[in-house]
ROTI-97430 format. One record per residue (C-alpha): x negated, y negated, z. Coordinates in steps of 0.02 Angstrom, whole numbers, padded with zeros to 5 digits, always signed. Layout:
REM residues N
[[X Y Z]],
...
//
This chain:
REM residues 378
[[-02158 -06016 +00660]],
[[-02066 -06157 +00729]],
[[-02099 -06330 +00731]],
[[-02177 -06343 +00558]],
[[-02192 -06181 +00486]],
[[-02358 -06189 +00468]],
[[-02434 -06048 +00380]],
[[-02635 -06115 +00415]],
[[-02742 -06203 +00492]],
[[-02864 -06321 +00415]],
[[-02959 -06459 +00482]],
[[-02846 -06567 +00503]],
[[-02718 -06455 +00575]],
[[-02882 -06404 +00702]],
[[-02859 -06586 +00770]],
[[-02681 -06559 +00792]],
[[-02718 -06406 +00885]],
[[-02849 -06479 +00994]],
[[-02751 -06612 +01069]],
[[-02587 -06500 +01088]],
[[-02695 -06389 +01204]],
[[-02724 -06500 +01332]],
[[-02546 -06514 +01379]],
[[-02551 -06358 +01472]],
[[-02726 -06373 +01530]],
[[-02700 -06482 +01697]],
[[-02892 -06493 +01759]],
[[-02981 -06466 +01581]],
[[-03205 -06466 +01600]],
[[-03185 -06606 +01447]],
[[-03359 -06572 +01403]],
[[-03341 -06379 +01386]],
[[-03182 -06418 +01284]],
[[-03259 -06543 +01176]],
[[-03390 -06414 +01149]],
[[-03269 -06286 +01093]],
[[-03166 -06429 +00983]],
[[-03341 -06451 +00883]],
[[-03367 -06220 +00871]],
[[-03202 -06233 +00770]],
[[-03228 -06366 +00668]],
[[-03398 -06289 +00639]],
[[-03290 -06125 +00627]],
[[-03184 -06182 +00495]],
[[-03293 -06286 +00395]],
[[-03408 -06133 +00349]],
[[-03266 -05998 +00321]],
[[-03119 -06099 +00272]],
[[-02928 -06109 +00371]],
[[-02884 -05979 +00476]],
[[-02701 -05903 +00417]],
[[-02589 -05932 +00536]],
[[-02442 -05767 +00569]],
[[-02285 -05707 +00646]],
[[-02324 -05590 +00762]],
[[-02180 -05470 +00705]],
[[-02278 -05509 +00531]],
[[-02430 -05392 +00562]],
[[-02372 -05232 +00519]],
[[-02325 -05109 +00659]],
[[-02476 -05001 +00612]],
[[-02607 -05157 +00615]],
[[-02729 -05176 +00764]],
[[-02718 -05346 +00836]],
[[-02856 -05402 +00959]],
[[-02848 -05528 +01113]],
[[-02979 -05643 +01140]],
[[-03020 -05762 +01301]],
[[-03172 -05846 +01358]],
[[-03228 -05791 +01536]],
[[-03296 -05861 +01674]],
[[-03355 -06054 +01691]],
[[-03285 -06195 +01585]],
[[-03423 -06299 +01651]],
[[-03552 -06163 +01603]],
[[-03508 -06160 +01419]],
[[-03537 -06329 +01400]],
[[-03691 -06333 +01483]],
[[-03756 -06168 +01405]],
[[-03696 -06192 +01224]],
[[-03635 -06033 +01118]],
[[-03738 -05969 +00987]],
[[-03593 -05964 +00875]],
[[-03602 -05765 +00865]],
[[-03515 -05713 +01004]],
[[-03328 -05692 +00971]],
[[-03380 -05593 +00812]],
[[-03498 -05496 +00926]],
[[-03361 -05441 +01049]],
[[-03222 -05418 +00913]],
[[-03353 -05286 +00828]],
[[-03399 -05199 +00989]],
[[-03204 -05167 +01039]],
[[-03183 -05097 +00864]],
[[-03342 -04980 +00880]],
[[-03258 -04921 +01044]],
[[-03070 -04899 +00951]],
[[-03127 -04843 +00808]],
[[-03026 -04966 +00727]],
[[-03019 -05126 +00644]],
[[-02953 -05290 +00688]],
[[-02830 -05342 +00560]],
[[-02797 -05512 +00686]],
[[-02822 -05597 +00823]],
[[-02701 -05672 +00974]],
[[-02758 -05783 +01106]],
[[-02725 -05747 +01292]],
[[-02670 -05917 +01300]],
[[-02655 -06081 +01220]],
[[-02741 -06214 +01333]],
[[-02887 -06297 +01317]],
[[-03030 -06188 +01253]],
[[-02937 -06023 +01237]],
[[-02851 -06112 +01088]],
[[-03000 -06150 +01015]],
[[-03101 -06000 +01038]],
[[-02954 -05905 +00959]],
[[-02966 -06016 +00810]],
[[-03171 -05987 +00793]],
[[-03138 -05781 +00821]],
[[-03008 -05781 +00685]],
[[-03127 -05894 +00550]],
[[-03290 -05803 +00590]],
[[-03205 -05629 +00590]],
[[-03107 -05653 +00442]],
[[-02943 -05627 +00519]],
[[-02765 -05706 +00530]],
[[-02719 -05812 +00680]],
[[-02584 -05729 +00777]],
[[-02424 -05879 +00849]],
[[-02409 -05808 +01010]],
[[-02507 -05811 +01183]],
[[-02502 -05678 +01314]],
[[-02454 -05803 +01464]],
[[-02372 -05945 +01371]],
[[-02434 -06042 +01505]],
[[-02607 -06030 +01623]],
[[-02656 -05885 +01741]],
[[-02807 -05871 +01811]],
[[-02840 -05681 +01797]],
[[-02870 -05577 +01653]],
[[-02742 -05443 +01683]],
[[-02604 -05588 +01735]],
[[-02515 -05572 +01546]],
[[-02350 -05512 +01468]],
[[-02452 -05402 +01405]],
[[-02471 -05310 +01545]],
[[-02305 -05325 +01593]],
[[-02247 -05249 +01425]],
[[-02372 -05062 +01464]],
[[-02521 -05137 +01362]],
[[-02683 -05115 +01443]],
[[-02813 -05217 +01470]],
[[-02965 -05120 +01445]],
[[-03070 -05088 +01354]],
[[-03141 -05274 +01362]],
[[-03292 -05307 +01258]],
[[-03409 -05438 +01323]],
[[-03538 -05528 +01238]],
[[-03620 -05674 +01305]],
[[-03736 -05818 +01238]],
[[-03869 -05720 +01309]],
[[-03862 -05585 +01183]],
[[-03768 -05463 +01261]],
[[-03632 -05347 +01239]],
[[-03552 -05257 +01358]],
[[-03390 -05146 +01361]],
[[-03292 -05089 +01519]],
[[-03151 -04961 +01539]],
[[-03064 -04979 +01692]],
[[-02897 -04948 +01758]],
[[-02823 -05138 +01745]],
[[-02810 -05179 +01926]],
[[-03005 -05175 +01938]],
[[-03044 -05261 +01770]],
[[-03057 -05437 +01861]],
[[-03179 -05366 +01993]],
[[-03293 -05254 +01881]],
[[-03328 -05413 +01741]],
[[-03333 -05568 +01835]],
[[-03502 -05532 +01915]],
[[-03556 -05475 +01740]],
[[-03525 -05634 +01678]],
[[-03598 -05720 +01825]],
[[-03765 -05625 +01782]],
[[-03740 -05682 +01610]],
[[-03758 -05859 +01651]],
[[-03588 -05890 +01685]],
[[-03457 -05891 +01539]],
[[-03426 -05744 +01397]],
[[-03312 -05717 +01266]],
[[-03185 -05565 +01300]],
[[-03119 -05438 +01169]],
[[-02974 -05330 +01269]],
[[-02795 -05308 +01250]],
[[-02802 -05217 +01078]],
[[-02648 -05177 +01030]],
[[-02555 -05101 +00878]],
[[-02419 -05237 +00789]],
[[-02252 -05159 +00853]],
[[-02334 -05179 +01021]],
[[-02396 -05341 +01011]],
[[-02214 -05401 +00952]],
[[-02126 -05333 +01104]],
[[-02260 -05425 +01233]],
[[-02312 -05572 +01141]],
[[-02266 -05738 +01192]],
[[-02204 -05806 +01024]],
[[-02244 -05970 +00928]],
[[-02352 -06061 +01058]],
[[-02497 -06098 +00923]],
[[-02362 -06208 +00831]],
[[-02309 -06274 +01002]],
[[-02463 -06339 +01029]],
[[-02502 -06401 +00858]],
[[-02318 -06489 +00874]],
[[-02396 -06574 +01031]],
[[-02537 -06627 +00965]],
[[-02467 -06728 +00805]],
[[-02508 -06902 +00828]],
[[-02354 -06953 +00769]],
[[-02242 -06910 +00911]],
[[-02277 -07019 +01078]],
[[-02180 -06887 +01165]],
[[-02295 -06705 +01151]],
[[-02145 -06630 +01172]],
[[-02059 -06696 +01052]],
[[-02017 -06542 +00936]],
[[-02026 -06423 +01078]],
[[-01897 -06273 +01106]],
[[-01833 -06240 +01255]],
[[-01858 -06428 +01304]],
[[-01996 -06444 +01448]],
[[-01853 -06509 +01614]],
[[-01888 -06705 +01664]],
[[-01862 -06721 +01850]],
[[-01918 -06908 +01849]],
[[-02046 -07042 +01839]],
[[-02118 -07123 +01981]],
[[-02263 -07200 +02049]],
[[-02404 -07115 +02163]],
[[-02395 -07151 +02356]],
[[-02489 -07038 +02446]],
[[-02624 -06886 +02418]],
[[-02652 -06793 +02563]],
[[-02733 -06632 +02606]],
[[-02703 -06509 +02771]],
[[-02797 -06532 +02921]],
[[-02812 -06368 +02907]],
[[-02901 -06287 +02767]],
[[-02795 -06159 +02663]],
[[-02828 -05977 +02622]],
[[-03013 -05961 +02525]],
[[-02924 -05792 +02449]],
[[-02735 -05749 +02390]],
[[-02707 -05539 +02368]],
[[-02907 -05538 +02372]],
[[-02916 -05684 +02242]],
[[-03024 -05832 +02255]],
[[-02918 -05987 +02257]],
[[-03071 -06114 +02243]],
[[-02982 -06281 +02245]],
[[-02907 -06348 +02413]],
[[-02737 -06364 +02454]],
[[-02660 -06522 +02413]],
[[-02496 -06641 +02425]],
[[-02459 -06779 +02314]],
[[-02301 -06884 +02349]],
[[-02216 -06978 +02202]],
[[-02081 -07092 +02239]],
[[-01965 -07108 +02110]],
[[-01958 -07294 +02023]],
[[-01789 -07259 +01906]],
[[-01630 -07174 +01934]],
[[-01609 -07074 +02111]],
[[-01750 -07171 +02180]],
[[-01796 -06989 +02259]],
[[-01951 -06958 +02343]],
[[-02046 -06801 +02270]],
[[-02181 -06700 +02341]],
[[-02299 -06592 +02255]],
[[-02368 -06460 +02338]],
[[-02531 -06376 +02230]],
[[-02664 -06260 +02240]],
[[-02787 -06240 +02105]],
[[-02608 -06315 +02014]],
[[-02434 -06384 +02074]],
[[-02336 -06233 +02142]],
[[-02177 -06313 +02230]],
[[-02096 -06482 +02188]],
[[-01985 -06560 +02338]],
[[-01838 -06686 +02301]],
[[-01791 -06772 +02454]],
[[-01831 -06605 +02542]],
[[-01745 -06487 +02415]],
[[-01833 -06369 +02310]],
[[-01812 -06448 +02143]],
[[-01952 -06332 +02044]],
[[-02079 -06191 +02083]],
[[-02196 -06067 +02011]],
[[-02203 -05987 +01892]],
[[-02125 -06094 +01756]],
[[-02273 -06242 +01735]],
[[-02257 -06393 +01827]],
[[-02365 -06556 +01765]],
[[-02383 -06748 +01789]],
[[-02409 -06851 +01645]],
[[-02481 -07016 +01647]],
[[-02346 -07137 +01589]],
[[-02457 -07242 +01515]],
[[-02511 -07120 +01400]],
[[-02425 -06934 +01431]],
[[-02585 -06862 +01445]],
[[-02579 -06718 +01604]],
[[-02662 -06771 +01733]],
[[-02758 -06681 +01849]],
[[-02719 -06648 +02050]],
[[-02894 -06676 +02098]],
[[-02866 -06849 +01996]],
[[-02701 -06920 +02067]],
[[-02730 -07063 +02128]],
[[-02617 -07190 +02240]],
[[-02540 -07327 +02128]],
[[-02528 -07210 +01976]],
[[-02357 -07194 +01865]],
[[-02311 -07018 +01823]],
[[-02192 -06929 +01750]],
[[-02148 -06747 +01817]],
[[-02120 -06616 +01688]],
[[-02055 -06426 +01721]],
[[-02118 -06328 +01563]],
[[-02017 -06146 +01586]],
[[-02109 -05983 +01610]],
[[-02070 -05851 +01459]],
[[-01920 -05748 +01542]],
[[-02047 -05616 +01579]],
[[-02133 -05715 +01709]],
[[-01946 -05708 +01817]],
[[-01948 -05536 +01818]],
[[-01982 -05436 +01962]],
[[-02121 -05375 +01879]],
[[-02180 -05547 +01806]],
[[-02152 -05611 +01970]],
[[-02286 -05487 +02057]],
[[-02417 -05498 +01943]],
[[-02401 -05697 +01949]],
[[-02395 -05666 +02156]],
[[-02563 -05583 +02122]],
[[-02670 -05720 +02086]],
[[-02618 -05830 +02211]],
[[-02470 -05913 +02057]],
[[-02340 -05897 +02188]],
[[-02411 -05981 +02347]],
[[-02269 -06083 +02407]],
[[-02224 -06186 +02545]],
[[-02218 -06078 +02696]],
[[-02099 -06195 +02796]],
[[-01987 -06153 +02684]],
[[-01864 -05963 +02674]],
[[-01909 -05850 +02544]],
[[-01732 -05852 +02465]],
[[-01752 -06061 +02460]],
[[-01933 -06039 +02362]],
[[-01831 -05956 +02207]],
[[-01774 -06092 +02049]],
[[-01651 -05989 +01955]],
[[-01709 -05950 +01786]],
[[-01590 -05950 +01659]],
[[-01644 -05813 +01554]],
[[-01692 -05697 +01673]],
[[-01595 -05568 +01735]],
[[-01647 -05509 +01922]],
[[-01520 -05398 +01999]],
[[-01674 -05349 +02127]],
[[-01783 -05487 +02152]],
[[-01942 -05466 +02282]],
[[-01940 -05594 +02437]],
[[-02092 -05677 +02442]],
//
């Protein structure tokens, strides 16, 4: 568990954790995550600090359980949780197994997800796993190393603020269709159970040590929230805002059958130190493609941000603004994610939607890690 080697997390460790998981949560509902910052210090407060594990620590027997909220950011906030609910799902995925949790792993680390982990774990009794199953943000269920490591999906136990608890087998390519209008009928947001997994498992597909990543970016102590990250996140530059512009032409409403719900958009940042380059962003729902002076200088899937320079806080596409400083930060994708396999499943949900003025061998950024002896044009 590096930074820190942190074995739990208390309250003030929570705080840590709160602010570290906006970094990867460009376009954050800030009431829905304040919401869920108060559930886990709530969370906490009545059962005490969650312990915070390895993920090869579990035991290869153990049963580890993934948790996510579902749906609506927006909805949570405005239909607030009963508190019950990530107990309520973790028990009905055991009834199904026949098993018991012995922890709990979120699907990812940003925003919420963090935080709902954190409340699962205290109000369940269970140790925190230090791993994610994206290591970044996807916006489908099934878009995880998990399920590029074999593990399925289902069963995912719902329950909802409502009351209700549902549980749905399905093969994993119609898990995303079958509970999304459940949780619409819920009143918008749920808290999912799925991805159980024994502990052998869970250390083969697990995105390691992104709890402590994010509790390393939160630390008020370091101006820079990467600081005491490793790999390093890649700095192409800092420059100031010139243009936002969107396509006369609306984009596709759907990617591969997926609902991309934000427009497309272009942001141009011309560069105010070194190369003096002129960069253009190119994002849907997030920044996909970053142009220097023309050349592909980033791309999906490794995590590309702007941070305000005033205060490196990640700032929203729908919020760039002309006249704003940013800095441009490439966070890289777990190796898994440049697979041919990784790369598909991101493709899926509309991850990969890159310029199309550009050839498909030119969309590709070389990751180092990766090995790709067969890699898919897109």
């Amino acid at each position: 568990m590096t930074p820190g080697e942190e074995t739990a997390l208390d309250a003030t460790r929570l705080e840590d954790l709160a602010q570290g998981a906006l970094v990867l949560a460009a376009g954050a509902e800030h009431s829905s995550y304040r919401a869920s910052r108060d559930w886990a210090r709530a969370s906490i407060a009545e059962h005490g600090p969650v312990p915070l594990i390895r993920p090869g620590d579990l035991g290869s027997e153990r049963m580890c359980v993934t948790v996510s909220l579902l749906g609506s950011s927006a909805a949570l906030a405005e239909q607030l949780p009963t508190g019950e609910e990530p107990r309520r799902a973790v028990r009905a995925l055991e009834r199904r197994l026949g098993r018991t949790a012995d922890a709990v792993v979120p699907l990812n680390t940003a925003a919420e997800n963090a935080l709902l982990a954190v409340v699962t774990a205290a109000s369940c009794g269970l140790p925190l796993v230090d791993g994610d199953g994206c290591g970044r943000v996807l916006p489908l269920l099934e878009q995880t190393t998990f399920t590029i490591a074999g593990v399925d999906v289902a069963p995912v136990a719902l329950a909802t603020p409502a009351g209700d608890v549902v549980v749905v087998e399905a093969a994993g390519s119609r898990v995303e269709e079958l509970v999304r209008p459940l949780v619409l009928a819920a009143g918008g947001w749920a808290v999912a159970a799925c991805y159980a997994m024994d502990g052998a498992r869970l250390a083969a597909a697990v995105v390691p040590g992104t709890v402590s990543r994010a509790l390393a970016a939160g630390r008020p102590s370091h101006g820079d929230p990467f600081a005491l990250w490793q790999p390093k996140p890649r700095r192409l530059g800092i420059g100031r805002i010139t243009a936002v512009e969107h396509p006369a032409t609306p984009g596709p409403d759907t990617v591969g059958g997926t609902a991309l719900p934000s427009r497309p958009t272009s942001v141009v940042v011309s560069e105010t130190e070194g190369l003096h380059r002129r960069f253009r962003l190119e994002a849907h729902n997030e920044v996909l493609l970053v142009l220097a002076d023309g050349a592909p200088a980033a791309a999906a899937p490794d995590q590309i941000l702007m941070l305000s320079a005033a205060d490196q806080r990640v700032l929203d596409v729908e919020r760039a603004i002309p006249g704003v400083e940013v800095e441009i930060v490439v966070i890289p994708a777990a190796p898994a994610w440049h697979s041919p396999q990784g790369r598909r499943l991101a493709a899926a949900g509309g991850l990969i939607l890159l310029s199309p003025d550009l050839e498909p061998d030119a969309r590709r950024v070389k990751h180092p890690d990766a090995e790709r002896p067969e890699e898919p044009r897109w």
